[in-house]
PAZATI-35072 format. One record per atom (N, C-alpha, C, CB): x, y, z; residue number from 1; atom name. Coordinates in nm, 2 decimals, padded with zeros to 4 digits. Atoms other than C-alpha are relative to their C-alpha. Glycine has a CB too. Example, Ala and Ser with C-alpha at 12.3 -4.5 7.8 and 13.67 -1.06 7.14 Angstrom:
<rs>
<r xx="00.09" yy="-00.12" zz="00.00" nr="1" atom="N"/>
<r xx="01.23" yy="-00.45" zz="00.78" nr="1" atom="CA"/>
<r xx="00.09" yy="00.12" zz="00.00" nr="1" atom="C"/>
<r xx="-00.10" yy="00.00" zz="00.12" nr="1" atom="CB"/>
<r xx="-00.09" yy="-00.11" zz="00.00" nr="2" atom="N"/>
<r xx="01.37" yy="-00.11" zz="00.71" nr="2" atom="CA"/>
<r xx="-00.08" yy="00.11" zz="00.08" nr="2" atom="C"/>
<r xx="00.04" yy="00.05" zz="-00.14" nr="2" atom="CB"/>
</rs>
This chain:
<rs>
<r xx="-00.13" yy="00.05" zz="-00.05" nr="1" atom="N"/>
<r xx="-05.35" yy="-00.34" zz="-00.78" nr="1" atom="CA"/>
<r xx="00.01" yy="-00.14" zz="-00.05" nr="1" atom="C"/>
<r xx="00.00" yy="00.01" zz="00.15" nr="1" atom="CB"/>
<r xx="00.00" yy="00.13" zz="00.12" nr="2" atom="N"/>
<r xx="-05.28" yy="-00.64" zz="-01.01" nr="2" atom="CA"/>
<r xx="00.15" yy="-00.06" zz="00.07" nr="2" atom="C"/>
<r xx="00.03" yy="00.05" zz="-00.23" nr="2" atom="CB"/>
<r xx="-00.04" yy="00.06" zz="-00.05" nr="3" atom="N"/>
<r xx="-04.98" yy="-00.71" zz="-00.77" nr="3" atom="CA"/>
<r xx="-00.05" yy="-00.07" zz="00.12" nr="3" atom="C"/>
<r xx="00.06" yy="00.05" zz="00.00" nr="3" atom="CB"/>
<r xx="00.02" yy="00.08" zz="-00.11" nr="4" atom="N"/>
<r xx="-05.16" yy="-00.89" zz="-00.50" nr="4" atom="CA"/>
<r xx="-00.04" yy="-00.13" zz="-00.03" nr="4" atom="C"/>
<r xx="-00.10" yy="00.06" zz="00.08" nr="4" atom="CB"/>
<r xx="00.04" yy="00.15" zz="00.06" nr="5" atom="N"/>
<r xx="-05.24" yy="-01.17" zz="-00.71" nr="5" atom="CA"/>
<r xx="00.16" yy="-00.05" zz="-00.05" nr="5" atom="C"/>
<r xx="-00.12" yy="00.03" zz="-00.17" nr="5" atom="CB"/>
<r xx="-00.15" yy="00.06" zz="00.05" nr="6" atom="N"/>
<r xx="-04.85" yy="-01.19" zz="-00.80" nr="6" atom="CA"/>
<r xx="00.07" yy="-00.09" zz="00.09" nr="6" atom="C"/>
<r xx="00.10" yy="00.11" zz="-00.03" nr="6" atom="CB"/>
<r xx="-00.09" yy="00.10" zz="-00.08" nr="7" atom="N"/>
<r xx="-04.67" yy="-01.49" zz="-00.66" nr="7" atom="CA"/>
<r xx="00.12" yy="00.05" zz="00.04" nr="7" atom="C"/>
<r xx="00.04" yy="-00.11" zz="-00.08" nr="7" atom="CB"/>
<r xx="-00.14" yy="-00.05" zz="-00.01" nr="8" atom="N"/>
<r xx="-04.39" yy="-01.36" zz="-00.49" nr="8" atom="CA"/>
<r xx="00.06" yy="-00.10" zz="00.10" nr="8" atom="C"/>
<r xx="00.01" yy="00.16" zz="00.05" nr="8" atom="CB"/>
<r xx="-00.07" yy="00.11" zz="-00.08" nr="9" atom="N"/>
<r xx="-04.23" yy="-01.70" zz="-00.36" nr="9" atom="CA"/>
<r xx="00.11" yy="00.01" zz="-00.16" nr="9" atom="C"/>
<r xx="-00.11" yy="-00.18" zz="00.05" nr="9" atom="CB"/>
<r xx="-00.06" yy="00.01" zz="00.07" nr="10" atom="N"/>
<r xx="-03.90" yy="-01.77" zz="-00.59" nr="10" atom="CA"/>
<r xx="00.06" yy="-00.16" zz="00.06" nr="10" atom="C"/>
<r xx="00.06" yy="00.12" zz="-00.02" nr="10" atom="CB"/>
<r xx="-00.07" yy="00.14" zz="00.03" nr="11" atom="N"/>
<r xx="-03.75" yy="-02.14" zz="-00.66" nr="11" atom="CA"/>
<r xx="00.14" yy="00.03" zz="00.04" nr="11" atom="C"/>
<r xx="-00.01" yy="-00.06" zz="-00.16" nr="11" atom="CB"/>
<r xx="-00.15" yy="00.06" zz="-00.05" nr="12" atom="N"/>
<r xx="-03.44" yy="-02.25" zz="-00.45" nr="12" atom="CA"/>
<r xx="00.05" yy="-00.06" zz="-00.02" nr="12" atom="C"/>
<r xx="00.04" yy="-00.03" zz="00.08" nr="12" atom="CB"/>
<r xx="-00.07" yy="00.15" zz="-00.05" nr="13" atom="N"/>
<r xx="-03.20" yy="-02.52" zz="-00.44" nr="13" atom="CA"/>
<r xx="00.04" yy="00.04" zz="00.12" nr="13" atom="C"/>
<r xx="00.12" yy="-00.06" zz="-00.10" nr="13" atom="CB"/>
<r xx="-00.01" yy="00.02" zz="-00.09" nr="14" atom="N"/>
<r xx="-03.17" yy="-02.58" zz="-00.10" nr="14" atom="CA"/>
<r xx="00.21" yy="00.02" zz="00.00" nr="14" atom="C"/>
<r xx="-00.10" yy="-00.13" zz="00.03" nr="14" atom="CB"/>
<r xx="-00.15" yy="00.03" zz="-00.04" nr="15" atom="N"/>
<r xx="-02.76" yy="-02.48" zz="00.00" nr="15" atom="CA"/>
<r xx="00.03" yy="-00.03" zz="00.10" nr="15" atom="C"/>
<r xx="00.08" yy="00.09" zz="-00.01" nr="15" atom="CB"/>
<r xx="00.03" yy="00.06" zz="-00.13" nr="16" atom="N"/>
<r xx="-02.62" yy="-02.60" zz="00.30" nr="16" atom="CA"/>
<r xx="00.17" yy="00.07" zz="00.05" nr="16" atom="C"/>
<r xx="-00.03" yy="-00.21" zz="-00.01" nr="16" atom="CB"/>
<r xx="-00.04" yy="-00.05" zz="-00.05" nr="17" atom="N"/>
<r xx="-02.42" yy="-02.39" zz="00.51" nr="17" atom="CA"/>
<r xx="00.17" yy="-00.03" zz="-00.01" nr="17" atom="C"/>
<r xx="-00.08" yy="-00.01" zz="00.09" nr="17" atom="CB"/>
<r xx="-00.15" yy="00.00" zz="00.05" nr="18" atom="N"/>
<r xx="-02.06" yy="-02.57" zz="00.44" nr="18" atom="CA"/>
<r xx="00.00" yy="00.01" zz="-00.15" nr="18" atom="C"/>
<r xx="00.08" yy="-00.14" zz="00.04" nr="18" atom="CB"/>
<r xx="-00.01" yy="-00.01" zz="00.17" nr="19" atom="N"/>
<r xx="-02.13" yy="-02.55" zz="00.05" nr="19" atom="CA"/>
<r xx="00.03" yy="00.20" zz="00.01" nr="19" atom="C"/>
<r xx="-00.21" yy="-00.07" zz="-00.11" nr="19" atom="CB"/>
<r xx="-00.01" yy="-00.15" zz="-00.01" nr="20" atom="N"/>
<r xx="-02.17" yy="-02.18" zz="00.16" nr="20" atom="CA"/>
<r xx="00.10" yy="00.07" zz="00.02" nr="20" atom="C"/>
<r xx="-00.07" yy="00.03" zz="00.08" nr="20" atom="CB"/>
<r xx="-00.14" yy="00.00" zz="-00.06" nr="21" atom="N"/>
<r xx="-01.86" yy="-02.14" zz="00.35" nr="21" atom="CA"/>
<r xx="00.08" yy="-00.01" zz="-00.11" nr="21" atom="C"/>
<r xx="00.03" yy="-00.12" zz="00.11" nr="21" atom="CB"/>
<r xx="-00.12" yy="00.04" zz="00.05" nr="22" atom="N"/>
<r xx="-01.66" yy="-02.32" zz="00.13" nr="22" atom="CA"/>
<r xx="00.04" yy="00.07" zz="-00.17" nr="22" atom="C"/>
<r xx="-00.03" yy="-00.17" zz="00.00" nr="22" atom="CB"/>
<r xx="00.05" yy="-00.03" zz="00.10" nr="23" atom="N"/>
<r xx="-01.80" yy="-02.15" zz="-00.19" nr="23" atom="CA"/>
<r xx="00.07" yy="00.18" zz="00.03" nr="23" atom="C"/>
<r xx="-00.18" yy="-00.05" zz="00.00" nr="23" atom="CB"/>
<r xx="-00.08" yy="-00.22" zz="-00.06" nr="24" atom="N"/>
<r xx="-01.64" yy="-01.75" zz="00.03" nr="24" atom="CA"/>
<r xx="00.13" yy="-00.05" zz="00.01" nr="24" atom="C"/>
<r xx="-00.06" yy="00.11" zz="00.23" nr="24" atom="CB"/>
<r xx="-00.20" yy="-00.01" zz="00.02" nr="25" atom="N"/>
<r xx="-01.30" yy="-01.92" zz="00.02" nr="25" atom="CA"/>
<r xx="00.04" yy="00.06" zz="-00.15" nr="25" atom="C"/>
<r xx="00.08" yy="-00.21" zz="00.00" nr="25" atom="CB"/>
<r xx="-00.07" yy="-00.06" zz="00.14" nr="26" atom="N"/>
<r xx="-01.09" yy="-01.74" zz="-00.26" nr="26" atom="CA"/>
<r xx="00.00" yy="-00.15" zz="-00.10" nr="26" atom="C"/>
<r xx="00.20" yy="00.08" zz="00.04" nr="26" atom="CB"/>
<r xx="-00.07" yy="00.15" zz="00.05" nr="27" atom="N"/>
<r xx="-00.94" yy="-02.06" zz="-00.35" nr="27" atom="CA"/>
<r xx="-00.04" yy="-00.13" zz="00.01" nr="27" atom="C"/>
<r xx="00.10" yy="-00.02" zz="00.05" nr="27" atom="CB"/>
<r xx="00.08" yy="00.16" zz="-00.02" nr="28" atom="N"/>
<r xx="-01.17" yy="-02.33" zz="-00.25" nr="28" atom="CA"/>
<r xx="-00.08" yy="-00.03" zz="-00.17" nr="28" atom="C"/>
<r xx="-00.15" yy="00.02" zz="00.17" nr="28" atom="CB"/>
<r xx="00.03" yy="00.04" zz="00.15" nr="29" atom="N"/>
<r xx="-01.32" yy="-02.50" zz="-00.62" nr="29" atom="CA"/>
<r xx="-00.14" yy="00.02" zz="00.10" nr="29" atom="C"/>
<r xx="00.06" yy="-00.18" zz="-00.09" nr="29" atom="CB"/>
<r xx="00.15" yy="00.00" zz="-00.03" nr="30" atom="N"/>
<r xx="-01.71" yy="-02.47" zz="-00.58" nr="30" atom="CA"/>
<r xx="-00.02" yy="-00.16" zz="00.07" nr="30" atom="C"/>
<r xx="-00.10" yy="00.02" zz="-00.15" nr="30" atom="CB"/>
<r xx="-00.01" yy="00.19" zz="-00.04" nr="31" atom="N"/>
<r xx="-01.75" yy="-02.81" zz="-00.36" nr="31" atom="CA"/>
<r xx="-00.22" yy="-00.01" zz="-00.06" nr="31" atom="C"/>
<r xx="00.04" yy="-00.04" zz="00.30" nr="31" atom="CB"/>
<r xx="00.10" yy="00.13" zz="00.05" nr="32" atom="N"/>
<r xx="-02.06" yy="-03.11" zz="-00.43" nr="32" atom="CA"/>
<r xx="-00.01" yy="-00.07" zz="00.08" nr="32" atom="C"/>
<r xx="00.03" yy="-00.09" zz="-00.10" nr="32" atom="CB"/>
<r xx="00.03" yy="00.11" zz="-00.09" nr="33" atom="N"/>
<r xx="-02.14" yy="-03.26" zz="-00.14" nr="33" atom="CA"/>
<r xx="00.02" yy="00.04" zz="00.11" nr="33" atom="C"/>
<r xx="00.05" yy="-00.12" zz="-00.02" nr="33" atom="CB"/>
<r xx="-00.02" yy="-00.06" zz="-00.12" nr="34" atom="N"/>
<r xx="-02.07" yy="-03.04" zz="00.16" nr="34" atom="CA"/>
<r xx="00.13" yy="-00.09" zz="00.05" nr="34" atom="C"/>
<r xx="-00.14" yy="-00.01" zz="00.09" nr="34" atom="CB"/>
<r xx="-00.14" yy="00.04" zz="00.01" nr="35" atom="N"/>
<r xx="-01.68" yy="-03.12" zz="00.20" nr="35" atom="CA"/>
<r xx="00.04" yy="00.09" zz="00.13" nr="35" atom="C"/>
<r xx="00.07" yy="00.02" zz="-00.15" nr="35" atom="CB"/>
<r xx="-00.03" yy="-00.10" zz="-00.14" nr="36" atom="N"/>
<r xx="-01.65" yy="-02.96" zz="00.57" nr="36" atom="CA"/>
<r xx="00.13" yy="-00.13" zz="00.04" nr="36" atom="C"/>
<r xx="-00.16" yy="00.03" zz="00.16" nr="36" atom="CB"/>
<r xx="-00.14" yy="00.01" zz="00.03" nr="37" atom="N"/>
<r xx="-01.35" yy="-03.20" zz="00.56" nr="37" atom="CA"/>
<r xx="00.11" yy="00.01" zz="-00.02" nr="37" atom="C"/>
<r xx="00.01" yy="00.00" zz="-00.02" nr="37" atom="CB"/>
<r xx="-00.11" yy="-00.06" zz="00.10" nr="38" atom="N"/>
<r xx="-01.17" yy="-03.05" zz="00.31" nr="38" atom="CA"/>
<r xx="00.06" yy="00.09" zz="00.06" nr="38" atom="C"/>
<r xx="-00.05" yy="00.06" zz="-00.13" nr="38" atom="CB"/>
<r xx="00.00" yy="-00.12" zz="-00.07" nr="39" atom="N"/>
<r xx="-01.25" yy="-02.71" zz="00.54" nr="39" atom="CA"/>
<r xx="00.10" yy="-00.04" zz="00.12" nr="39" atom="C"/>
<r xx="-00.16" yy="00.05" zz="00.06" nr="39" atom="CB"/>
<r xx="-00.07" yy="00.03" zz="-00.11" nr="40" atom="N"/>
<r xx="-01.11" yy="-02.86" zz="00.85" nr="40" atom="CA"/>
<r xx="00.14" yy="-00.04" zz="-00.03" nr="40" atom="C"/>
<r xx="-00.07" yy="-00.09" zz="00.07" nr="40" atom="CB"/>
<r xx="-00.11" yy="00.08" zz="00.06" nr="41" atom="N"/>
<r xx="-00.84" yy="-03.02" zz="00.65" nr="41" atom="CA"/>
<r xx="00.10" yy="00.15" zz="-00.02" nr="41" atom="C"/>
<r xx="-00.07" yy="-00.10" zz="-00.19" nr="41" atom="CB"/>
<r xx="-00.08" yy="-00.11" zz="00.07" nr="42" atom="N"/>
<r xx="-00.73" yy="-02.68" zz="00.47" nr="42" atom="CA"/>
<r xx="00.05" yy="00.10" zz="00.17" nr="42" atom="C"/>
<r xx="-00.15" yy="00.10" zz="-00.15" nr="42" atom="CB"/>
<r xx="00.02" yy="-00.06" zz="-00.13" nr="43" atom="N"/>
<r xx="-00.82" yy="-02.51" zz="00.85" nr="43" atom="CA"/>
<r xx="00.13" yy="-00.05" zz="00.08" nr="43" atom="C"/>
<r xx="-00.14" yy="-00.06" zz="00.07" nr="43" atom="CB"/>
<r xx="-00.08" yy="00.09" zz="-00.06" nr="44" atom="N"/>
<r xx="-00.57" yy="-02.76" zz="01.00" nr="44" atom="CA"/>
<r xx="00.15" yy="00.10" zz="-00.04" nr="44" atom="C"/>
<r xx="-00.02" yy="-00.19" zz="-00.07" nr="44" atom="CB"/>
<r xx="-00.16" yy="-00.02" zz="00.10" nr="45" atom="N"/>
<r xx="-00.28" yy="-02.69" zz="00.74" nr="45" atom="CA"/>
<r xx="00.04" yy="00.17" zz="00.03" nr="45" atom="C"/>
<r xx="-00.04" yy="-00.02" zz="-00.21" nr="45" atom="CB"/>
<r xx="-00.01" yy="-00.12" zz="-00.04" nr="46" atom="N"/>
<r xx="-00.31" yy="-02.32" zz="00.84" nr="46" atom="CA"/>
<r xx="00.02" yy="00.04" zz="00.09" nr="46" atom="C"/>
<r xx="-00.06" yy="00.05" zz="-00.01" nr="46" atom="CB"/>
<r xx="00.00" yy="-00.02" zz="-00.15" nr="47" atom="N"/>
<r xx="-00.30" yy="-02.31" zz="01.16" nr="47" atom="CA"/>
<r xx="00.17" yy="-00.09" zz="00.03" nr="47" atom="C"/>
<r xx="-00.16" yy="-00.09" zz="00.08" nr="47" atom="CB"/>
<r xx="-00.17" yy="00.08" zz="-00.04" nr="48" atom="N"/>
<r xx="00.02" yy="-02.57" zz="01.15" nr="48" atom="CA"/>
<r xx="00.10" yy="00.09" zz="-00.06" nr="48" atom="C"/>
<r xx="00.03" yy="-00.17" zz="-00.07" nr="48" atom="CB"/>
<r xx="-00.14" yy="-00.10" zz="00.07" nr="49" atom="N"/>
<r xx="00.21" yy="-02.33" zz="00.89" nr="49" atom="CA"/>
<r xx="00.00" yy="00.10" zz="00.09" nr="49" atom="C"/>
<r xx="-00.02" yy="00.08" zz="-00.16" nr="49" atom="CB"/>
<r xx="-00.01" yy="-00.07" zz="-00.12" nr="50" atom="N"/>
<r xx="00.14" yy="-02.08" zz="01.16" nr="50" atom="CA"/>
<r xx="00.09" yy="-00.02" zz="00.08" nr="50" atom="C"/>
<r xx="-00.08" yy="-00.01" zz="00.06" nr="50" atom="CB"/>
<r xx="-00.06" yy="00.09" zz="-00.10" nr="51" atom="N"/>
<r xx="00.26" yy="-02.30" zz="01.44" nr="51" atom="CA"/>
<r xx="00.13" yy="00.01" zz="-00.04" nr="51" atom="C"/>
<r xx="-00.04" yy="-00.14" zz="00.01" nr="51" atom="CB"/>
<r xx="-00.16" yy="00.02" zz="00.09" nr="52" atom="N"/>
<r xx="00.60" yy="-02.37" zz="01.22" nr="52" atom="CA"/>
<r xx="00.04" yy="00.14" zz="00.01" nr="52" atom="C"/>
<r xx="-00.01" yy="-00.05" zz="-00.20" nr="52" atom="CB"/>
<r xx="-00.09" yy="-00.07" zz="00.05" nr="53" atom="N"/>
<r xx="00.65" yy="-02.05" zz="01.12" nr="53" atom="CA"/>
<r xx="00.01" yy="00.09" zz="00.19" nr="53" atom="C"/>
<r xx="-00.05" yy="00.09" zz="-00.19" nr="53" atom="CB"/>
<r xx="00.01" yy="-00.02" zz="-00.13" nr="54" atom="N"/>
<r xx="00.58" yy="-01.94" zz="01.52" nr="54" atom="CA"/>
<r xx="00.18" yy="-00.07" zz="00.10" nr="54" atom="C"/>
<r xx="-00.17" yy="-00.08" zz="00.05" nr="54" atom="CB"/>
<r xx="-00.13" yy="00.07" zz="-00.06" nr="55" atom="N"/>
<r xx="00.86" yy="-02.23" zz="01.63" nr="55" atom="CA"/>
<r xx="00.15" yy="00.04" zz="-00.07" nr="55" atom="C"/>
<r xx="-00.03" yy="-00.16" zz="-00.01" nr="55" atom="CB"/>
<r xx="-00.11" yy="-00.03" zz="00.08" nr="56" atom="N"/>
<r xx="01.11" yy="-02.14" zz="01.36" nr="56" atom="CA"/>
<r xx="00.06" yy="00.16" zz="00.05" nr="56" atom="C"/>
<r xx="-00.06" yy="-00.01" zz="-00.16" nr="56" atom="CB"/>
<r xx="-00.06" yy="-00.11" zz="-00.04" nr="57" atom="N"/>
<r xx="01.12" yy="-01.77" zz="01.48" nr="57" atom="CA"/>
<r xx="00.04" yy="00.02" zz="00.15" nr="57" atom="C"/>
<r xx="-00.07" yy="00.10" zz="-00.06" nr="57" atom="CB"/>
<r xx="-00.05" yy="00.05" zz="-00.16" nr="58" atom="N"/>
<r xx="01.15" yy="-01.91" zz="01.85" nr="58" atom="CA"/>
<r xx="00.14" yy="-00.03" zz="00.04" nr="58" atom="C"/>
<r xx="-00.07" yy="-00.14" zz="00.05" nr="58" atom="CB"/>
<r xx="-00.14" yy="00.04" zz="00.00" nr="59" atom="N"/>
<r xx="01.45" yy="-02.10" zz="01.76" nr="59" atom="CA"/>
<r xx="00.08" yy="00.07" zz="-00.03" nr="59" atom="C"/>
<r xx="00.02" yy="-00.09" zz="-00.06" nr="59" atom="CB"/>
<r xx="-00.07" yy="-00.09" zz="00.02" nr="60" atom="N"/>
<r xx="01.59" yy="-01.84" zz="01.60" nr="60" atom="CA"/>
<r xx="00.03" yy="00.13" zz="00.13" nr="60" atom="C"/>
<r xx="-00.06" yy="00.04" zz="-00.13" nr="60" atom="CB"/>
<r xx="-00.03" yy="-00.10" zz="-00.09" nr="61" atom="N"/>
<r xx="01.56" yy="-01.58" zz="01.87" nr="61" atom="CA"/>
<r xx="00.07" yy="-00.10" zz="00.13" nr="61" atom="C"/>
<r xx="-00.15" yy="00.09" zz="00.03" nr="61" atom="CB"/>
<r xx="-00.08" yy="00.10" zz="-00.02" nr="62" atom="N"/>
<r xx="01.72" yy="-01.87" zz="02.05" nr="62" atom="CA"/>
<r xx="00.14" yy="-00.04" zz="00.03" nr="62" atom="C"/>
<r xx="-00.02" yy="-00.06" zz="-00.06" nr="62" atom="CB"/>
<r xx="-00.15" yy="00.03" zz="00.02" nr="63" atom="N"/>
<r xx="02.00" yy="-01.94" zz="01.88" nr="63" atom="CA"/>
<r xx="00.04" yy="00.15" zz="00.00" nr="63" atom="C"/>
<r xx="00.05" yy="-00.08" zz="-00.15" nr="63" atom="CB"/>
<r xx="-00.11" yy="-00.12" zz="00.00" nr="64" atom="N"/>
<r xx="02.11" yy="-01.55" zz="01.84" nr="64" atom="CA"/>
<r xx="00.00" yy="00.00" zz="00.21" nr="64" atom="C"/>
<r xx="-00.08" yy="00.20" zz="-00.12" nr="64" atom="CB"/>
<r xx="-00.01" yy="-00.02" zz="-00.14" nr="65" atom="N"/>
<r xx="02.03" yy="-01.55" zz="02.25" nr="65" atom="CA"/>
<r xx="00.16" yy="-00.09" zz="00.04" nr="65" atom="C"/>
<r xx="-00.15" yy="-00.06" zz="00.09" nr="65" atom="CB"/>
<r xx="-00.08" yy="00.10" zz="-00.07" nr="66" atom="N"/>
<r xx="02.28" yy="-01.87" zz="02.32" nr="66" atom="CA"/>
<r xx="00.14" yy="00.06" zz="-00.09" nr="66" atom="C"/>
<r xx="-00.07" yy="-00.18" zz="-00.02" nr="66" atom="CB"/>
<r xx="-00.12" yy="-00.08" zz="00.05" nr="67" atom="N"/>
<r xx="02.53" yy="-01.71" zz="02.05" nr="67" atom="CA"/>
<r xx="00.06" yy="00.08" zz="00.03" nr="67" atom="C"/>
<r xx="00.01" yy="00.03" zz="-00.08" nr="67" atom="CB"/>
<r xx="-00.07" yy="-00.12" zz="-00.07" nr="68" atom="N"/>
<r xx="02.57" yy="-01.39" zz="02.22" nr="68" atom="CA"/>
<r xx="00.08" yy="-00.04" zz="00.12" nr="68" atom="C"/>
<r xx="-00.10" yy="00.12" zz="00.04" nr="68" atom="CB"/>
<r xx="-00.05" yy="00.11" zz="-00.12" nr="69" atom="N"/>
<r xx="02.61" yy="-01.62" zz="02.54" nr="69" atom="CA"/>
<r xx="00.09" yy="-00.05" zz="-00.04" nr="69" atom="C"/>
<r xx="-00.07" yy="-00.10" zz="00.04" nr="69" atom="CB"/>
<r xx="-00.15" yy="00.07" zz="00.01" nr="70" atom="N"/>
<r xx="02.90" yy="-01.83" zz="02.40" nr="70" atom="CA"/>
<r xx="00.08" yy="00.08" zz="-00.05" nr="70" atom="C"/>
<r xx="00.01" yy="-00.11" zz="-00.09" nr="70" atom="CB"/>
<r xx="-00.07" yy="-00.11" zz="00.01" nr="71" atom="N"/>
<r xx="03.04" yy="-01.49" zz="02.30" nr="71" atom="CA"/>
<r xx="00.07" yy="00.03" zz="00.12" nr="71" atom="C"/>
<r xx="-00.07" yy="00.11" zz="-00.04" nr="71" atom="CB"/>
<r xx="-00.03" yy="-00.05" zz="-00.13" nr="72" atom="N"/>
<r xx="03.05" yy="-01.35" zz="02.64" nr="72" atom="CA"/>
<r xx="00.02" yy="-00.13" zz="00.10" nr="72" atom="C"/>
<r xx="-00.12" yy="00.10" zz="00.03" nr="72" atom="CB"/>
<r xx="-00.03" yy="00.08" zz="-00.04" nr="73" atom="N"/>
<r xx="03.14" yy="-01.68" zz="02.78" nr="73" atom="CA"/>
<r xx="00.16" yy="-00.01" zz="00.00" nr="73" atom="C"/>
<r xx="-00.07" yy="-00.07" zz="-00.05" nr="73" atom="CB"/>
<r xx="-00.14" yy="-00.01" zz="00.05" nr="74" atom="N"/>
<r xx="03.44" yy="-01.68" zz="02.59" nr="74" atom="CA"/>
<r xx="00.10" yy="00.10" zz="00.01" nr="74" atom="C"/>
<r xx="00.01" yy="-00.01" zz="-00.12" nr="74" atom="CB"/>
<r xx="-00.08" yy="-00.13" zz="-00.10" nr="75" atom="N"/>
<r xx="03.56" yy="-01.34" zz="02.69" nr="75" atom="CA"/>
<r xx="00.07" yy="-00.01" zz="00.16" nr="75" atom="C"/>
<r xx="-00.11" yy="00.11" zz="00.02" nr="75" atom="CB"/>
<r xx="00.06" yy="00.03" zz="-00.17" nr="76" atom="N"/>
<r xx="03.49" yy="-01.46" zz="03.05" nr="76" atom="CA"/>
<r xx="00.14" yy="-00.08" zz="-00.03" nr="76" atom="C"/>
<r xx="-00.18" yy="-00.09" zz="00.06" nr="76" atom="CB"/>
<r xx="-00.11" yy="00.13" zz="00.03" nr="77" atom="N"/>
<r xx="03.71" yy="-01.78" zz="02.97" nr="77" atom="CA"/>
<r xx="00.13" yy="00.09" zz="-00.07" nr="77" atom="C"/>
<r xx="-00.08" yy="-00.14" zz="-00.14" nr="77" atom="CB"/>
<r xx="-00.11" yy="-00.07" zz="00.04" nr="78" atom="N"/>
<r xx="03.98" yy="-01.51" zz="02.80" nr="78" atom="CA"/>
<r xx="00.05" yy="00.07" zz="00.12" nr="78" atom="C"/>
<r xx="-00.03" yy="00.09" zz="-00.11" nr="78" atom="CB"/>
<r xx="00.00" yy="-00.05" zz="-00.16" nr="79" atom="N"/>
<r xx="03.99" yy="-01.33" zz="03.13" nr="79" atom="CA"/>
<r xx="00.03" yy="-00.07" zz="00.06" nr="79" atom="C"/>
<r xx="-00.09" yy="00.03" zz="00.07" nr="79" atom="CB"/>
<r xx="-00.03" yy="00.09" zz="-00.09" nr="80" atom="N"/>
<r xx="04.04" yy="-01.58" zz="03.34" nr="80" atom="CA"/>
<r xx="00.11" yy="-00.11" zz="-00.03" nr="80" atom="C"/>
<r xx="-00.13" yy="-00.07" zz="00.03" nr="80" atom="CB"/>
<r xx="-00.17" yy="00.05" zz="00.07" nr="81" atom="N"/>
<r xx="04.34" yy="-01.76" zz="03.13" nr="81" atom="CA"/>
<r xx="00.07" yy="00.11" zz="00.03" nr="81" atom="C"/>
<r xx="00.02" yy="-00.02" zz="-00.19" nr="81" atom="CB"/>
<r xx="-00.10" yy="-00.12" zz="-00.01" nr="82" atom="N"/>
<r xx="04.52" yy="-01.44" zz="03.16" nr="82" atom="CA"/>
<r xx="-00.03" yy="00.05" zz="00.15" nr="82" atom="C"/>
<r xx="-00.03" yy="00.13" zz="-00.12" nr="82" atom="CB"/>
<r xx="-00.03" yy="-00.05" zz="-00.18" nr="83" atom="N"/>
<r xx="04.44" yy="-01.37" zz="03.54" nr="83" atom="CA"/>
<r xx="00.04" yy="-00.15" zz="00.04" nr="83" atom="C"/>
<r xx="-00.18" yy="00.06" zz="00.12" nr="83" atom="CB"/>
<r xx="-00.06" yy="00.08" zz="-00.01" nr="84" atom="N"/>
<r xx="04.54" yy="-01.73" zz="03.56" nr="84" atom="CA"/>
<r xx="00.13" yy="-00.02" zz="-00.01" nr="84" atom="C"/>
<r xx="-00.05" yy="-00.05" zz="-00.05" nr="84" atom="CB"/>
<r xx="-00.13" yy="00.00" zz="00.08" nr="85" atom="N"/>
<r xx="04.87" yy="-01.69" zz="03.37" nr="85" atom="CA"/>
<r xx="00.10" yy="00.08" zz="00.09" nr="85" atom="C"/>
<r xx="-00.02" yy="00.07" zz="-00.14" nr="85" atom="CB"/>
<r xx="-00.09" yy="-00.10" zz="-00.11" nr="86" atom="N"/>
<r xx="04.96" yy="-01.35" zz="03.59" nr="86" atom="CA"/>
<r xx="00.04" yy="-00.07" zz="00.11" nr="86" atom="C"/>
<r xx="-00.07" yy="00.12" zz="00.07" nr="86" atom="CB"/>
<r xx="00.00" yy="00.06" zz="-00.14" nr="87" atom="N"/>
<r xx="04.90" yy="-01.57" zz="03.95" nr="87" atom="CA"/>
<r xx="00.14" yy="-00.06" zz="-00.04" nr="87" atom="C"/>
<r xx="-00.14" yy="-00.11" zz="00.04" nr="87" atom="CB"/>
<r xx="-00.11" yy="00.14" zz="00.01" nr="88" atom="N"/>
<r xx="05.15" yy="-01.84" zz="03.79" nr="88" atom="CA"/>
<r xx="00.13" yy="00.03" zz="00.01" nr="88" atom="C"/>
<r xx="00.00" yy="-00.08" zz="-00.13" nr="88" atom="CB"/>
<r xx="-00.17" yy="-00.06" zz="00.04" nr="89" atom="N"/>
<r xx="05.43" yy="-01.57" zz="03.71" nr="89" atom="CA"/>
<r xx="00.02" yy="00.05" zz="00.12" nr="89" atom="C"/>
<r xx="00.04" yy="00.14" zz="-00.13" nr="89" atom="CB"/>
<r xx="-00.07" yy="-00.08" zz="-00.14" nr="90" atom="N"/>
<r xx="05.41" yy="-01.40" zz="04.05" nr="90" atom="CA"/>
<r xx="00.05" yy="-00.10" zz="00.11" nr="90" atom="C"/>
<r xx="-00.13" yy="00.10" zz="00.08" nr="90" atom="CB"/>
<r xx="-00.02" yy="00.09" zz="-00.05" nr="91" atom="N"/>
<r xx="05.45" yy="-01.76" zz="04.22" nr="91" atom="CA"/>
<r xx="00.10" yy="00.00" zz="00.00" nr="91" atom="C"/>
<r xx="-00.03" yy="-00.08" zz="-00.02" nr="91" atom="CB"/>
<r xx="-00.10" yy="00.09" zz="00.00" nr="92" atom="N"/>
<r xx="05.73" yy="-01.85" zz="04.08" nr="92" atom="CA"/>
<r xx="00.12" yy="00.16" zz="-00.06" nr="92" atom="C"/>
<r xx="-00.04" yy="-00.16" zz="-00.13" nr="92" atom="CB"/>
</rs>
């Protein structure tokens, strides 16, 4: 058995757990210096386009709510000019 004499240790460079991370992003450049930063940075920006695009479809469901409302407002207000109008003719 001529493998028990075989060195089976292999040569690392030591990586460090945000080089690792940052190295499984699609789009992240290979970082140099453990740039958990950058991570939190990019992390941030994602989470806010979220946020945005979360508030933007808020406002929108919003405005069509308050538009149907000044629809049916204005009917209301059409109604009530014309039951207004009758009262005035039967007065007089």
């Amino acid at each position: 058995m001529e493998d028990d004499n075989f060195d089976h240790r292999v040569e690392t460079q030591p990586v460090s757990d945000d080089d690792f991370l940052a190295d499984l992003l699609v789009d992240s450049p290979p970082s140099s210096g453990g740039d958990v930063a950058g991570l939190r940075n990019r992390d941030a920006a994602v989470r806010s386009r979220e946020r945005k695009k979360m508030y933007v479809k808020d406002l929108e469901m919003k405005s069509r709510y308050l538009e149907g409302e000044c629809r049916r407002l204005s009917r209301v207000l059409q109604c009530f000019i014309a039951e207004n109008q009758a009262l005035r003719l039967t007065l007089h």
